[in-house]
Every structure is written in C-alpha cells, then in structure tokens.
C-alpha positions, 0 to 999 in steps of 0.5 A, spaced: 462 544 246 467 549 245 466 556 243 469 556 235 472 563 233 475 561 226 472 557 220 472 550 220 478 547 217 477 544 210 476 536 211 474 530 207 471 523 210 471 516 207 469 510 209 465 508 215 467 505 223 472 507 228 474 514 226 482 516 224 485 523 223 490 524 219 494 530 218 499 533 214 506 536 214 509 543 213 506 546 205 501 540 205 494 539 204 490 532 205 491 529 199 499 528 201 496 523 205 491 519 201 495 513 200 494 510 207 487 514 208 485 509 201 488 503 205 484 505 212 477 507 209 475 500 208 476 499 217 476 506 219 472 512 218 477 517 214 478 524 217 483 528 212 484 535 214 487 542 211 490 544 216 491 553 217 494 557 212 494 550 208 490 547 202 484 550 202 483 551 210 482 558 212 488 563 213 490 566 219 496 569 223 498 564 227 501 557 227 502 556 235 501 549 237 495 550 241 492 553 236 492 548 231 490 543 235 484 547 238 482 548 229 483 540 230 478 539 236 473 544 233 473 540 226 472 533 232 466 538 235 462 539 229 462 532 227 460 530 234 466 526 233 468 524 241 475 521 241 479 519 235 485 516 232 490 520 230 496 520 225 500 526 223 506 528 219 512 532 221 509 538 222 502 534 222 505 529 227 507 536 232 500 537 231 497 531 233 502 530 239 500 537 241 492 534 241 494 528 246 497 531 250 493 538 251 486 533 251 488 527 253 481 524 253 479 525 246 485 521 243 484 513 242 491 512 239 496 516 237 502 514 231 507 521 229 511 520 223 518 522 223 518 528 227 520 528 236 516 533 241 522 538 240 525 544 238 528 544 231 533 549 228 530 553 222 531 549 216 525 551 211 528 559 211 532 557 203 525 555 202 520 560 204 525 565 202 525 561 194 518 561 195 517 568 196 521 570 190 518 568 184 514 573 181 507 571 180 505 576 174 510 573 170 509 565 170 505 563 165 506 555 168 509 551 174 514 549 169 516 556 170 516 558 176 520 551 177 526 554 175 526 560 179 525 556 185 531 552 182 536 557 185 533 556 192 532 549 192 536 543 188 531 538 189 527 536 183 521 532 187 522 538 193 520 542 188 515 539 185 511 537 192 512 545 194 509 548 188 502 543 189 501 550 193 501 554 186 494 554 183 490 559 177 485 562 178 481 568 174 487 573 175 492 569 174 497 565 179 496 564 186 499 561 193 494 556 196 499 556 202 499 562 206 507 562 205 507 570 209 504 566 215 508 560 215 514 566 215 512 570 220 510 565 226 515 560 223 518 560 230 512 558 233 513 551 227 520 550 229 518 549 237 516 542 240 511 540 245 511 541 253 507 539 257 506 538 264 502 532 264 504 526 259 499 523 254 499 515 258 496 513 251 497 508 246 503 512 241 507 509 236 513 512 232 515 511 226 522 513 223 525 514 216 532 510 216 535 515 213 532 521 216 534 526 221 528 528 225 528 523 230 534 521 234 537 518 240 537 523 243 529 525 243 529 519 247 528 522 254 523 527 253 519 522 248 518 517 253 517 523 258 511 526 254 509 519 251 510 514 256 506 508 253 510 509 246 513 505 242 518 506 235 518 502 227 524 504 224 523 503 216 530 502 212 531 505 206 527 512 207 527 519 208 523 523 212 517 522 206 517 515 209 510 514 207 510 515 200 517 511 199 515 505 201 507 506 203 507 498 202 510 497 209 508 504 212 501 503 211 502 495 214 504 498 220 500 504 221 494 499 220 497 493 226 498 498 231 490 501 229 487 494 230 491 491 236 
C-alpha cells in the first residue's frame, strides 16, 4: 500500500466485473465521459474520477504526471483494486500512459484517445487567459459570463464545455476547476512521457480524423514506449471523437476490452 499524502480523488463506480478507469481531459470532470461509462457498467465495474484541481477532486499546486498518476493509484489503493483497464482523454490519456509505464504490474489494458506521449506547444494560453478574465462578481448567469469569454474564444460548444467548470454557491460564482494551477504548472501539462522501461501491455490508440494530436511523426517514440500498441482512426472527428460519434467510439473501446 502506498503512503497517501493527498485526499482521495472524487470518484463514481457503476456496474460490477472487470474493473475500467476512466479519465478525463484538461478543464474536465468525470461526467465528460459518462457515455462509454453507460455502455461498459453492464460488463465492467466503472471507475469515473475527478482528477486534481478538477471537478469536485481536491486542489493542489502541481499537475506533474507523476503526481497524478500516483492520485490514480492511491484511489486503485483505497478500493483495493489490484490491476485495472485504464482509458484516458487528451490530458486523461497522458495520465493513464504515465500509470502504465510508471507500474506496469497494475494496468490490464491500456486505450489513449487522441493524445501521443510527447511535448506539445502550449495552445490552451488564450483560453486560461479568457478564463481568468471574467469578472466573477459581476456575472449573474454562464450566459454572461459567455460573452466575456467570447473575446478569447470563438468557439461556441468550447465555451459552453469550459464554463461547466462555473459553478453558484452561496457567495456567488465560483471555478470548480483550479484554473491558477493549471496556469501556474502548465508546463508540467504540455510535456510528454519518458520512460526508460516500455509498458509491454496491451494499448490501443484511437485518433480523430480531423484531429492533430496524433501524427505520423509520434510514431516512433509511441511504438518505443508501447511496443504492443495498435491505432483506430475514426473519420469525420475532432479531438472530441468520443462524443462526436460515440456509437463507433464505444464499439471499439468495448472490442478491444473483450478480446
């Protein structure tokens, strides 16, 4: 067992079996992935998790990969869970690369959606600087806060996912999301995984189409680090692939989790 120096991570279980792990993506929560958890719950036991500075999990200074990995395994800990499945998102899927490769003893199978072990150039700036913008004490609804958010970001359905991290409480509005912190250590975010030892384990990649994240050029180091890999491309996607086409996203997530 591991000596726990933070809080448990905020977590919802559903259905019973097999247990999966799944993990959200940058300025997310658990409920981002509730439509393959609701496909699994009738195979698997569905492990759903806040990870820090996100959601209702607690705050802290860092996002290092090893830290959030460890929050990971303390949560596999504490639900005397041995070895797991685990499928992450973007941010999510750096997350469950870093759990494989740090112990490889404890991941079953391994799926990352549309993000590569590497170091990307920090794009979500616009963003955190749009966030940090908006005036709190003057918002009366998301709708307002919408349109000062709409000076950093063009995107209506970006907004509208990002200000899921906007909450009311008794003194008014509030971040869920630790958005100072994920600020403060972005780089830490941006970077991708190293690891002297691969994860030899069973790992499926699943790339948008139209997405970016994952390119030709990630291939080496992603057959370095996961020898045993293999990739699904679904056409007609962005990097939220899993809920443009969910249909298709969940059939393969469920194929590879069978065989």
């Amino acid at each position: 067992m591991s000596e726990i120096s933070t809080p448990l991570l905020n977590f919802a279980i559903r259905g019973e079996g097999e247990p999966v792990l799944l993990i959200h993506g940058l300025f997310g929560s658990l409920e981002n992935l509730n439509m393959i958890a609701r496909e699994l719950e009738s195979h698997y036991q569905v492990i759903s998790v806040d990870v820090r500075n996100h959601g209702s999990s607690f705050h802290h200074e860092s996002m290092s990969y090893s830290d959030m990995a460890t929050d990971i395994f303390d949560l596999l800990d504490h639900l005397k869970i041995d070895k797991v499945s685990v499928l992450g998102h973007s941010m999510g899927g750096k997350i469950a690369m870093q759990c494989a490769l740090s112990k490889p003893e404890r991941i079953n199978k391994l799926i990352v959606a549309d993000i590569a072990p590497v170091l990307y150039p920090p794009h979500h700036n616009k963003i955190i600087t749009g966030l940090l913008s908006i005036d709190l004490t003057v918002i009366n609804n998301r709708q307002d806060a919408d349109k000062q958010l709409a000076k950093f970001v063009d995107e209506a359905g970006v907004r509208q996912f990002l200000l899921k991290n906007l909450v009311k409480g008794e003194q008014g509005f509030y971040w869920r999301a630790n958005i100072n912190a994920i600020e403060s250590d972005y780089q830490n975010i941006a970077k991708g995984q190293v690891s002297s030892s691969p994860f030899i384990g069973e790992t499926l990649f699943i790339k948008g189409g139209n997405s970016t994240y994952i390119l030709a050029e990630h291939r080496p180091v992603i057959t370095q680090l996961f020898p045993n890999s293999k990739g699904r491309i679904i056409q007609g996607t962005g990097h939220w692939l899993h809920a443009e086409k969910p249909a298709v996203f969940n059939k393969i997530v469920k194929d590879f989790l069978s065989k």
